[in-house]
C-alpha positions in Angstrom: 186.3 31.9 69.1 189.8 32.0 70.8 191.1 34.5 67.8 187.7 36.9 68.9 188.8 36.5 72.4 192.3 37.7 72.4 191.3 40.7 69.9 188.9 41.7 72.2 191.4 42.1 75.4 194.1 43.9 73.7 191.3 46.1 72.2 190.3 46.5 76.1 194.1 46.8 77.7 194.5 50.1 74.9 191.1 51.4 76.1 192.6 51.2 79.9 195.9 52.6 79.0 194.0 55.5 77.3 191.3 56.0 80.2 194.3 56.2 83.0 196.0 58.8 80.7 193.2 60.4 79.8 193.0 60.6 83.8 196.8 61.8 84.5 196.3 64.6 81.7 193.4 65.8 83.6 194.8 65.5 87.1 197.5 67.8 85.6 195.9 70.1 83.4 194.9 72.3 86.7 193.8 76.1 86.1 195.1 78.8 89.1 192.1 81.0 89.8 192.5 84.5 92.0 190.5 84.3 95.4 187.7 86.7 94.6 188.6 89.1 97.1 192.3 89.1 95.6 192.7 92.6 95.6 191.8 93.2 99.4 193.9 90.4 100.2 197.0 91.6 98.7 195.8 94.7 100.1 195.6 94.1 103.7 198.9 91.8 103.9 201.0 95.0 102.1 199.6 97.2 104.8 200.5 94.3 107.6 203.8 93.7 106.7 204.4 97.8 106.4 203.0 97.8 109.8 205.1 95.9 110.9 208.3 97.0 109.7 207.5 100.4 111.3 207.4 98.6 114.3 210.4 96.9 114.1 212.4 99.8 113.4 210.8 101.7 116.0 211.6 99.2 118.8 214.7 98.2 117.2 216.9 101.3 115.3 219.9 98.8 114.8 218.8 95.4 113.6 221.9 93.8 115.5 219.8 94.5 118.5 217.0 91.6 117.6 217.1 88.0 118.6 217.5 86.3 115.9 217.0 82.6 117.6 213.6 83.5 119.0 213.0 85.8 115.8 214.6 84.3 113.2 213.0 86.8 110.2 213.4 89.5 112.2 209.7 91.0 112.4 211.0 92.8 115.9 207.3 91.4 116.8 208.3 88.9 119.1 208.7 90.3 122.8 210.6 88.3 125.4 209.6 85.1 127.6 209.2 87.1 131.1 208.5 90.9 131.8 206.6 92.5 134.7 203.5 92.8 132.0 203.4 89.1 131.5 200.0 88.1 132.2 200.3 84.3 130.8 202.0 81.6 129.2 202.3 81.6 125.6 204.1 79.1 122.4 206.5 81.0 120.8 205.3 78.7 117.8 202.2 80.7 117.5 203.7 84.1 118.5 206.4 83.2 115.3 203.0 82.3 113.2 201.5 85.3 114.1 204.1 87.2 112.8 203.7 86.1 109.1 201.7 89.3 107.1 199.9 87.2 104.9 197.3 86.7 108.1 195.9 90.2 106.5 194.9 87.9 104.0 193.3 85.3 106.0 191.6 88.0 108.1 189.9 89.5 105.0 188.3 86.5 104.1 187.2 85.9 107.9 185.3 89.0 107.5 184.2 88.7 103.9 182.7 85.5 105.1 181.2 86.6 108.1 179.1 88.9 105.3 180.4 92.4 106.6 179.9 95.4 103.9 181.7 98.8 103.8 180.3 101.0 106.8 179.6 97.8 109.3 180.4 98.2 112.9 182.6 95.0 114.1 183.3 94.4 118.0 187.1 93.8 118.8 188.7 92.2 121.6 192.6 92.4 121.3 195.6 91.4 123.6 199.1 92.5 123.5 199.6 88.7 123.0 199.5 88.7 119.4 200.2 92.0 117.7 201.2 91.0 114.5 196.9 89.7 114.3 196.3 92.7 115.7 198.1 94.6 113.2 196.5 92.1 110.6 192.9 92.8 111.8 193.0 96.4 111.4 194.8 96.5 107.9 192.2 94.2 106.7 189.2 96.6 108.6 190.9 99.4 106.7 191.0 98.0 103.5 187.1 96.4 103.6 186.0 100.2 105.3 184.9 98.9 108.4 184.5 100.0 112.0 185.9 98.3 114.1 185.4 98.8 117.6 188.0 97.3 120.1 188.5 97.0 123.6 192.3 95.9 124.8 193.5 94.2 128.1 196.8 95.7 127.6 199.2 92.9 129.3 200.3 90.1 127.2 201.7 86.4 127.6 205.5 85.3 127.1 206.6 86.3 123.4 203.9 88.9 122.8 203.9 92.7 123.2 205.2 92.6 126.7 207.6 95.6 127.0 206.5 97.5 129.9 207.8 100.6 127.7 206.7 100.0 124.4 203.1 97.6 124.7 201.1 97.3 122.2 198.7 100.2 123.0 202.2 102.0 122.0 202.5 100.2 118.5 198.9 100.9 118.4 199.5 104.6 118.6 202.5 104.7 116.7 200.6 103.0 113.8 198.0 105.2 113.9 200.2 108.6 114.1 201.9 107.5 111.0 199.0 106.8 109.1 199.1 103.2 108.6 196.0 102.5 110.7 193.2 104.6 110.8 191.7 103.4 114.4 192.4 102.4 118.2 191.5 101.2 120.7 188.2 102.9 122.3 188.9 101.0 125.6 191.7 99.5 128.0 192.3 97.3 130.6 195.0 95.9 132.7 194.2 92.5 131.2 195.2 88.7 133.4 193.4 87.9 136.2 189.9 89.1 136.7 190.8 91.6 134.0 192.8 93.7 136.8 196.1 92.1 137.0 195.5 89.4 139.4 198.7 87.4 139.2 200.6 91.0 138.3 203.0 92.8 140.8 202.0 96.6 141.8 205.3 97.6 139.6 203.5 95.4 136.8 200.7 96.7 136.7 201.7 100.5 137.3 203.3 100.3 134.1 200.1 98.9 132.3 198.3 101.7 133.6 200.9 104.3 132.6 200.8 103.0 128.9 196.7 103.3 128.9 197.2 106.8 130.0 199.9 107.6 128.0 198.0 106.8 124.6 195.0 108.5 126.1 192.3 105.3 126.3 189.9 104.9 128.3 190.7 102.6 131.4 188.0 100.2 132.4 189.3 99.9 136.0 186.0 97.3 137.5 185.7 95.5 140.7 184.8 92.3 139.7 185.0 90.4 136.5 181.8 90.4 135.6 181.3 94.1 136.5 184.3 94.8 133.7 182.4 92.3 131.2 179.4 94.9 131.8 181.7 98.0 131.4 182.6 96.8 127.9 179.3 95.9 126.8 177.9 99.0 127.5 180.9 100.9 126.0 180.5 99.0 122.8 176.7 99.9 122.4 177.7 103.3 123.0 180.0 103.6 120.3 178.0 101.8 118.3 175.2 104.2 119.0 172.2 103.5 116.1 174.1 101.0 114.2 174.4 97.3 114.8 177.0 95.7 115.7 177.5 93.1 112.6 180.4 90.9 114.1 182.5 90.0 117.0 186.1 88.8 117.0 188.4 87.7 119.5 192.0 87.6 119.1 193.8 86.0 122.0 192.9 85.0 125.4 191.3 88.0 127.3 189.6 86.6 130.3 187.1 89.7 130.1 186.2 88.6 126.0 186.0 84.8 126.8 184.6 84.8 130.5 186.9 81.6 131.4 190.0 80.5 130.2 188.1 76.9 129.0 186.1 78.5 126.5 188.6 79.3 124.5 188.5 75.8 124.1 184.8 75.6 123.3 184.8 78.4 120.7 185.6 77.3 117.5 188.5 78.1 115.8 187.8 80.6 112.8 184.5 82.0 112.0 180.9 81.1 112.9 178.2 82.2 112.3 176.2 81.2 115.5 177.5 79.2 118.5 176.2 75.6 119.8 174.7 76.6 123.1 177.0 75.3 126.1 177.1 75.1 129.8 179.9 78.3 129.6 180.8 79.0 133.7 181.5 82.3 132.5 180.4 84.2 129.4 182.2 87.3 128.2 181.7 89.9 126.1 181.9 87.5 122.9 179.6 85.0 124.2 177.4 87.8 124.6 177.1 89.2 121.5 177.3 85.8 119.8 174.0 85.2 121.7 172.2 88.0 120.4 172.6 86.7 116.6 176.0 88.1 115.7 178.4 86.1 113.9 182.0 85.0 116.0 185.7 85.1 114.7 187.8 83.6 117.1 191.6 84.1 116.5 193.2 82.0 119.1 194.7 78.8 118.1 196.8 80.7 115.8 198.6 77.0 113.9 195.4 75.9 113.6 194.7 78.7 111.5 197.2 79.0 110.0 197.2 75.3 108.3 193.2 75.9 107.2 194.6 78.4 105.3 197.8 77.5 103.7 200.3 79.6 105.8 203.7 77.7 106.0 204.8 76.6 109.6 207.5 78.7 111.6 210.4 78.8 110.8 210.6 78.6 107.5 211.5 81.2 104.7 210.5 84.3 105.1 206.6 84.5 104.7 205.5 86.0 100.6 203.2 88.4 100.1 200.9 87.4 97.6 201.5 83.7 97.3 199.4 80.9 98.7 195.9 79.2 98.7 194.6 82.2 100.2 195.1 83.9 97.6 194.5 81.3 94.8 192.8 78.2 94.2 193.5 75.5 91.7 190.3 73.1 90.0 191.0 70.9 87.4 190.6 72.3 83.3 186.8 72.0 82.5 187.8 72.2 78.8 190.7 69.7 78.9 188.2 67.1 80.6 185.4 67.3 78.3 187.6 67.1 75.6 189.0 64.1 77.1 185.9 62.6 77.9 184.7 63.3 74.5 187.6 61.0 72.8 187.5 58.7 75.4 183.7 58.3 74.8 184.0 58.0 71.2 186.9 55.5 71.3 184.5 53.2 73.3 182.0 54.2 70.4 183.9 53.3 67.9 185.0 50.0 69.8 181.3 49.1 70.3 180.7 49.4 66.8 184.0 47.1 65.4 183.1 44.6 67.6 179.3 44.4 66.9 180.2 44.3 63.6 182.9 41.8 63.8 180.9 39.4 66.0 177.9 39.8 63.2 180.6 39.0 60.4 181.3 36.0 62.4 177.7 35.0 63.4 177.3 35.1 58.9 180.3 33.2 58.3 179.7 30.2 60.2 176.3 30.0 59.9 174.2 26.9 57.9 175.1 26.2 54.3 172.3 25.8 52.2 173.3 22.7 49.7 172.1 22.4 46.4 169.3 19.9 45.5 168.0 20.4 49.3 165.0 21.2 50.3 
């Protein structure tokens, strides 16, 4: 018995050693499969990052002239810390995020996932806080043929588009006169405080005003808050006229798009498709529209975003078109596993088999020996 015994756990030991290989050679053997929307993807990012660059060398005609330490790869999207535009606070973490033009990317799949077709009318409210999502969101609307629809509270917070000169209603326009975006903005505002520039001075927001006219928008110039929350509504059914209006997205922290400065905090980050009811003190334009049915895509808590979907964290090198989990996704070799199954599962076979056949050999062997002359 002690001879069957030890067989038996070597024959065991081999079958582990060749299950946890069979295991590593299948952890391994992973297959790199294009995002189905590849295409758009590469698409929207080529058109961000060319975006961009006109930008930069719009604003800045001698590279020499950018900051490198609070823009270390040089997108000539990162404004300063204080202007007379500054509406808010911001992280220059985020602002640097913003900045990378694989976002194009991530902003295709927001609206792939939010179901939006060729044709469908999307509601946009934009800040000067972020213009490389800005930038982002309208290279991906060009690429999917949407229509977007955005209103813009033209001031920005610390690091964003906050040059009283050049805003981003001005990189809006240039944009669009070279081609590169096919749409602005069909409404402005002052942005901050009660959506007129409450915490702004006169010189501050003189020069807001100047830059709405300038680009010929439209200037939403309410009372009170909620009387400029009303103003956009109306001027995005208008547009809109007898289509629906399929989405909403938010990108940054308009007081007139959120209602309150808090529920940016209650919004999820990302895309969904319907809202949790809440006690909201305030409800803007997007709480709105999310409460008649239409999906949300809040772009706010820009790291947050940008670690769902595989975007590397400022600084770092500079950003890759094309490269990513956004772009691809590994799974493991269906083909190498079942094959490895298979020999796995007819090594046990075969083991089975030996040892039935040995433990019947020895069952035959010592079993009672018929002597002769006995009955």
């Amino acid at each position: 018995m002690s001879g069957y015994r030890t067989v038996s756990h070597r024959v065991l030991l081999v079958l582990a050693v060749v299950a946890i290989g069979c295991f590593a050679i299948a952890q391994n053997a992973k297959v790199v499969i294009r995002s189905d929307t590849y295409r758009e993807k590469l698409r929207a990012s080529r058109l961000t990052q060319l975006s961009m660059q006109a930008i930069r060398d719009e604003r800045f005609p001698k590279r020499s002239e950018i900051d490198l330490v609070n823009d270390p790869h040089a997108t000539g999207m990162i404004g300063q810390e204080y202007t007379l535009i500054t509406t808010d606070r911001g992280v220059i973490r985020s602002k640097l995020t913003s900045t990378n033009p694989n976002f194009g990317a991530v902003m295709v799949e927001l609206l792939t996932k939010a179901g939006l077709s060729p044709g469908d009318v999307i509601a946009a409210s934009l800040t000067g806080s972020f213009p490389g999502l800005n930038i982002a969101f309208y290279a991906a609307c060009d690429v999917l043929e949407l229509k977007p629809l955005a209103i813009t509270s033209a001031g920005a917070s610390t690091w964003g588009a906050n040059d009283p000169m050049f805003t981003w209603l001005d990189m809006e326009d240039l944009l669009h006169q070279k081609g590169l975006i096919r749409t602005k903005s069909i409404a402005a505002s002052i942005g901050g405080g009660e959506d007129k520039g409450r915490g702004l001075s006169r010189l501050g927001r003189r020069y807001i005003e100047e830059s709405i006219e300038r680009n010929g928008i439209p200037m939403i110039r309410e009372a009170t808050l909620e009387e400029s929350i009303s103003k956009r509504m109306e001027i995005l059914y208008d547009h809109a006229g007898d289509q629906s209006i399929k989405a909403v997205i938010n990108i940054g922290g308009g007081v007139a798009s959120l209602g309150a400065s808090i529920n940016g905090k209650l919004i999820p980050s990302g895309l969904s498709m319907s809202l949790a009811r809440r006690n909201f003190p305030v409800k803007g334009t997007t709480l709105l529209l999310a409460e008649r049915g239409i999906p949300v895509i809040h772009v706010l808590r820009v790291q947050t975003l940008a670690k769902r979907y595989g975007l590397p964290a400022p600084p770092g090198p500079d950003p890759e078109i094309g490269v990513g989990p956004i772009y691809f996704t590994e799974r493991l070799n269906g083909a190498v596993a079942g094959l490895l199954l298979f020999v796995l599962g007819l090594l046990l076979l075969i083991t089975i088999r030996v040892d039935l056949a040995h433990s019947l050999l020895r069952k035959t062997s010592t079993g009672p020996t018929i002597r002769g002359g006995e009955m």
